[in-house]
C-alpha positions as CSV (number, residue, x, y, z in Angstrom):
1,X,62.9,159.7,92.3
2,X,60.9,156.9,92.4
3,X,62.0,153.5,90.9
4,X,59.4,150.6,89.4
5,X,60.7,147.5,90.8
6,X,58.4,145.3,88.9
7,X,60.1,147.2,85.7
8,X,63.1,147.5,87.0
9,X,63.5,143.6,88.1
10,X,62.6,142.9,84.2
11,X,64.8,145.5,83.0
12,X,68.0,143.5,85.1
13,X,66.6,140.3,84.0
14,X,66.5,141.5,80.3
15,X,70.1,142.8,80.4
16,X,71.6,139.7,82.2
17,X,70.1,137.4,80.1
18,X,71.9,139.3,76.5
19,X,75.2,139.6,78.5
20,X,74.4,135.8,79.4
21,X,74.4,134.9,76.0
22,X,77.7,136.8,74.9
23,X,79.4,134.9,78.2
24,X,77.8,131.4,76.4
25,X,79.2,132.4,72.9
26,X,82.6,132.8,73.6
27,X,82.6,130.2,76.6
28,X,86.0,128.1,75.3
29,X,87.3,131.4,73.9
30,X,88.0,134.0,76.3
31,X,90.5,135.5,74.7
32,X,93.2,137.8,76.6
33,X,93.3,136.6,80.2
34,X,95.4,138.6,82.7
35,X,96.0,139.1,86.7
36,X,94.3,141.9,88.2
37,X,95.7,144.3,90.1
38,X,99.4,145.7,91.6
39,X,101.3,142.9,93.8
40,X,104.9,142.0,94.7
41,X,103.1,138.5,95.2
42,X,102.7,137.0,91.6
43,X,101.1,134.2,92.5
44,X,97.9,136.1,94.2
45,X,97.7,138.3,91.3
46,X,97.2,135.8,88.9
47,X,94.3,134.3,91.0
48,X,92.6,137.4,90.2
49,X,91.9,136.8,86.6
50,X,90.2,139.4,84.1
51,X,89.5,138.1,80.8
52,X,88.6,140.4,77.1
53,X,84.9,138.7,77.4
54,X,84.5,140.6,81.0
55,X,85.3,144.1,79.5
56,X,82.9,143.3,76.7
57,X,80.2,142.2,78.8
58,X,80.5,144.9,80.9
59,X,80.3,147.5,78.1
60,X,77.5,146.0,76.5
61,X,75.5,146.2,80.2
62,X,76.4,149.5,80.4
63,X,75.3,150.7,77.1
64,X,72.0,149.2,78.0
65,X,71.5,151.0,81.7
66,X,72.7,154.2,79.6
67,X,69.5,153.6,77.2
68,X,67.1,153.5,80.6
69,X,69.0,156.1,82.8
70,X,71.8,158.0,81.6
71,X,72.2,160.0,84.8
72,X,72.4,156.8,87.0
73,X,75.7,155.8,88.7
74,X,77.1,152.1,88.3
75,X,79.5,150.5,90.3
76,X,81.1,147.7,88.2
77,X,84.0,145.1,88.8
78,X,85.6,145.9,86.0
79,X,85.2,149.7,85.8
80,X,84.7,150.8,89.1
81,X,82.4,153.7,89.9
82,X,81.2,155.4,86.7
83,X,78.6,157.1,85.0
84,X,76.7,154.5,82.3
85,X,79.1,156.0,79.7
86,X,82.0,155.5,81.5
87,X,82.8,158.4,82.8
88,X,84.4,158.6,86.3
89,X,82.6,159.9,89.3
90,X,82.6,161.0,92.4
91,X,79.0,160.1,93.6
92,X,78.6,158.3,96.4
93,X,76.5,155.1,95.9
94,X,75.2,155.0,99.3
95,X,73.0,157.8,98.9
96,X,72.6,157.5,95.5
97,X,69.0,157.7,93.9
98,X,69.9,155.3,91.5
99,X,72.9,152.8,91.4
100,X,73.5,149.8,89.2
101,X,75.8,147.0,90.6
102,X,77.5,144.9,88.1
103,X,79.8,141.7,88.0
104,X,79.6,141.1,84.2
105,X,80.9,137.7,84.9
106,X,81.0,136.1,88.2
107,X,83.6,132.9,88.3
108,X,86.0,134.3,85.6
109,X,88.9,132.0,86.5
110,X,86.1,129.0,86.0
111,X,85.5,130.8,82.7
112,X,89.3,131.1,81.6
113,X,89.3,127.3,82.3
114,X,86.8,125.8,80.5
115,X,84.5,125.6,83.6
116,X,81.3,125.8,82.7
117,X,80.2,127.7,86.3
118,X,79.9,131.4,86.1
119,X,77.3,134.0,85.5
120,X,76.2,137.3,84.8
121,X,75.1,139.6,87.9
122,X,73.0,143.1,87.4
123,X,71.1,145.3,90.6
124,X,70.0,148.4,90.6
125,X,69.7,149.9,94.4
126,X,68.3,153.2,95.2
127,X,69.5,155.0,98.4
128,X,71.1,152.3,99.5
129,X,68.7,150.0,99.6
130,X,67.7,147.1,97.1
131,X,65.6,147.8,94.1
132,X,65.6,144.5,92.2
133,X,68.3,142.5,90.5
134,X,68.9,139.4,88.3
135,X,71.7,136.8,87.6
136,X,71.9,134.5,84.7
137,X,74.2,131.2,84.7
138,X,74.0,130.9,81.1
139,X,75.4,127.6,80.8
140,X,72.7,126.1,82.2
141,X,69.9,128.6,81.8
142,X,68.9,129.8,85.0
143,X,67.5,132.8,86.2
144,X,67.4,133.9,89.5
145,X,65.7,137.6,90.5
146,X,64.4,139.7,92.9
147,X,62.3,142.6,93.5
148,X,61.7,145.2,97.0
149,X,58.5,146.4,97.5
150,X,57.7,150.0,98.5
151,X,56.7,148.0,102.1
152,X,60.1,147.2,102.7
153,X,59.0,143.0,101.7
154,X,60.6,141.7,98.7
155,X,60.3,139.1,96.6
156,X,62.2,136.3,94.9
157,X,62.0,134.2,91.8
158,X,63.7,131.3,90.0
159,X,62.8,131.1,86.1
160,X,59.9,133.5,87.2
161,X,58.3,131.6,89.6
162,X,58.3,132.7,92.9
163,X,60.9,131.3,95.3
164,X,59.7,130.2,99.0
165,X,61.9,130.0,102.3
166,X,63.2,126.0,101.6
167,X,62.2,123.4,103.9
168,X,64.4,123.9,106.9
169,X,66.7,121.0,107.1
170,X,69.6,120.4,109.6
171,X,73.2,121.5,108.7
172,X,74.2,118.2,108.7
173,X,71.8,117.5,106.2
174,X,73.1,119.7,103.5
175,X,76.0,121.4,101.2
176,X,77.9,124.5,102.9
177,X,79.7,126.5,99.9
178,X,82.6,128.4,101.0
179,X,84.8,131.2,99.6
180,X,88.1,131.3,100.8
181,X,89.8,128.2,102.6
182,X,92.4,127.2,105.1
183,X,92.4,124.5,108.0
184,X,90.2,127.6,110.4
185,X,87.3,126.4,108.2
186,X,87.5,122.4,109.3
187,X,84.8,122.8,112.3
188,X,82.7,124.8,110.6
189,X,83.0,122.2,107.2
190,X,82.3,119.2,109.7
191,X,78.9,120.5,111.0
192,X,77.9,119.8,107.1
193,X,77.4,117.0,104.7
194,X,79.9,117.8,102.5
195,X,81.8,120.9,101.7
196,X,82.1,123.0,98.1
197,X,84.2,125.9,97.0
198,X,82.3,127.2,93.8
199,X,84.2,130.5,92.5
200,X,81.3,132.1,92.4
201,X,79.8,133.6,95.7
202,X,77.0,135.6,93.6
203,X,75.5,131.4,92.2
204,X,76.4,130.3,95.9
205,X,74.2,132.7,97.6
206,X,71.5,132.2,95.0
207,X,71.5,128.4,95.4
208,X,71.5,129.1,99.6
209,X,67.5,131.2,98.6
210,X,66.3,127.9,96.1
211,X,67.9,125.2,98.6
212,X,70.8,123.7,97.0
213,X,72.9,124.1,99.7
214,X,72.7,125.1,103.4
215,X,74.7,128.2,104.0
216,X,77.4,129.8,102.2
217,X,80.3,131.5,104.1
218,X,82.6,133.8,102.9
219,X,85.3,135.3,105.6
220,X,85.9,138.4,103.7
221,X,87.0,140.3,100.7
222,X,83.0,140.2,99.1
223,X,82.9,143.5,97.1
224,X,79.2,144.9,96.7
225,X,79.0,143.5,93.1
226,X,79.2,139.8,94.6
227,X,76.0,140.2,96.5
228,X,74.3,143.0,95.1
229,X,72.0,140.3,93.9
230,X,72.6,137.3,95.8
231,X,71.7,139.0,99.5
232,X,68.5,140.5,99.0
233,X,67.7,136.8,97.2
234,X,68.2,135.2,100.2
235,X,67.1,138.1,102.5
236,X,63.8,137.6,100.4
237,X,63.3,134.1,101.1
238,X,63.6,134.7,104.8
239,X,67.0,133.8,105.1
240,X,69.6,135.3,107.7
241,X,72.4,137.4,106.1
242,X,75.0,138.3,108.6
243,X,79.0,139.5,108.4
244,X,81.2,136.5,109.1
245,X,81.2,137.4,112.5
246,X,77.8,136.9,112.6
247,X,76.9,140.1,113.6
248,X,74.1,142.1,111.9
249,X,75.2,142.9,108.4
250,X,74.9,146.3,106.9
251,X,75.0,146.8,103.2
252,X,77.8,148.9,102.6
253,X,78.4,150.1,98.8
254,X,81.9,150.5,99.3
255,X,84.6,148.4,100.6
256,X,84.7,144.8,101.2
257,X,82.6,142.6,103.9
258,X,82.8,138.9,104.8
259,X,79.4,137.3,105.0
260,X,77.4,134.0,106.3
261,X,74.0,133.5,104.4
262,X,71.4,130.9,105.1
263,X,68.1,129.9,106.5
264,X,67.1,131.0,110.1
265,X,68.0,127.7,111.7
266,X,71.2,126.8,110.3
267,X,72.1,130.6,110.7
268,X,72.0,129.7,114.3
269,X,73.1,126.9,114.8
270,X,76.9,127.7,112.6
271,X,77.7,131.4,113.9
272,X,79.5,130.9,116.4
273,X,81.7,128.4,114.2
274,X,81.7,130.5,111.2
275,X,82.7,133.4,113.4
276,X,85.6,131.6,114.8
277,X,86.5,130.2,111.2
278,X,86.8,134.3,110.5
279,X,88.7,134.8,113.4
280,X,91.7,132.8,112.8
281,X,91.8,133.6,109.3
């Protein structure tokens, strides 16, 4: 089976941008929001928020990758791994010919607040390997995209231009975005300007590929619908994507990862922090 990404990349931008605008409609109304998940810890649970607009935004993406490929597997925040009508299955996306990774909306506990920082987050993957993908922060407008060439190059864009590898700048010279916190992440926060915690690691790594900010670090607990999009973005700009132990990092569709994304030099020059941030947890 052999994917377009050219079509595909407009087929994720198209999507995003619809569930964008149902995100921007009923931003201020989110309707039912509950805690995710089983816990004896209350408190954690409720930091995991799902609201009614993430189910709806998730079933309208899904009804449109069922239009393009019915047979295709998705693997979804809200629904887990499922067949574009919802049906449960036991594929396994790594070696799937066709896989569709979804956060419907990225930042939902910014959403539930009245934080106008969130977004919508589509990729389709083939084999485990990046096809294309788009995310939309529909508050502001953006797009960000990407496409993989046959070649193994890919590239990025921004409101459909393409994206180039930022000037290079010191670490001290710019924003690090972190997820997660805790007094382990003090060295690493002092090598930067100033620091930023953003709730959405899918905007953070796509502002790392356009140069907004000079590395984002996240110790753990990413699930592949958090950077199905926003790695290969910054892999396409020629930026370094490593675990948060700075070792190579393999895209794994299953399970959770830390990571540490940004451009070659700054890549090198915070690993061994961000590493030891990870550590000590």
């Amino acid at each position: 089976m052999t994917i377009d990404p050219r079509t595909r990349r407009a087929d994720c931008e198209r999507i995003a941008r619809e569930a964008g605008a149902l995100l921007r409609s009923r931003f201020g109304d989110p309707g039912e929001v509950l805690g995710k998940g089983e816990t004896a810890d209350e408190i954690a649970r409720m930091g995991d928020l799902v609201t009614e607009v993430d189910g709806l935004a998730e079933a309208l993406i899904l009804g449109r990758i069922a239009e393009l490929s019915a047979d295709a597997v998705v693997l979804a925040e809200e629904g887990g791994l499922t067949t574009p009508d919802g049906s449960r299955t036991d594929a396994d996306p790594a070696t799937a010919a066709e896989v569709w990774l979804i956060d419907p909306l990225d930042g939902t506990v910014n959403f539930a607040h009245g934080v106008p920082h969130f977004c919508t987050s589509i990729a389709c993957w083939s084999n485990g390997e990046p096809v294309a993908g788009a995310v939309v922060d529909p508050m502001v407008g953006e797009l960000f995209s990407f496409e993989r060439h046959p070649d193994g190059s890919a590239t990025a864009f921004h409101d459909g231009v393409e994206v180039e590898l930022p000037d290079v700048r010191e670490s001290h010279q710019t924003m690090l975005y972190v997820g997660g916190g805790g007094a382990s992440l003090i060295p690493l926060i002092r090598a930067f300007r100033s620091w930023r915690r953003m709730g959405s690691a899918t905007l953070a790594l796509c502002w790392v590929g356009v140069g907004r900010c000079g590395a984002y670090v996240q110790p753990g607990l990413l699930n592949p619908w958090d950077w199905g999009v926003g790695a290969p973005f910054v892999q396409a700009v020629g930026g370094i994507v490593t675990d948060s132990g700075g070792l190579d990092w393999a895209a794994k569709l299953s399970g959770t990862t830390g990571m540490v994304a940004a451009p070659p030099r700054i890549h090198a020059a915070i690993a061994d922090l961000a590493a030891a941030a990870s550590a000590s947890g």
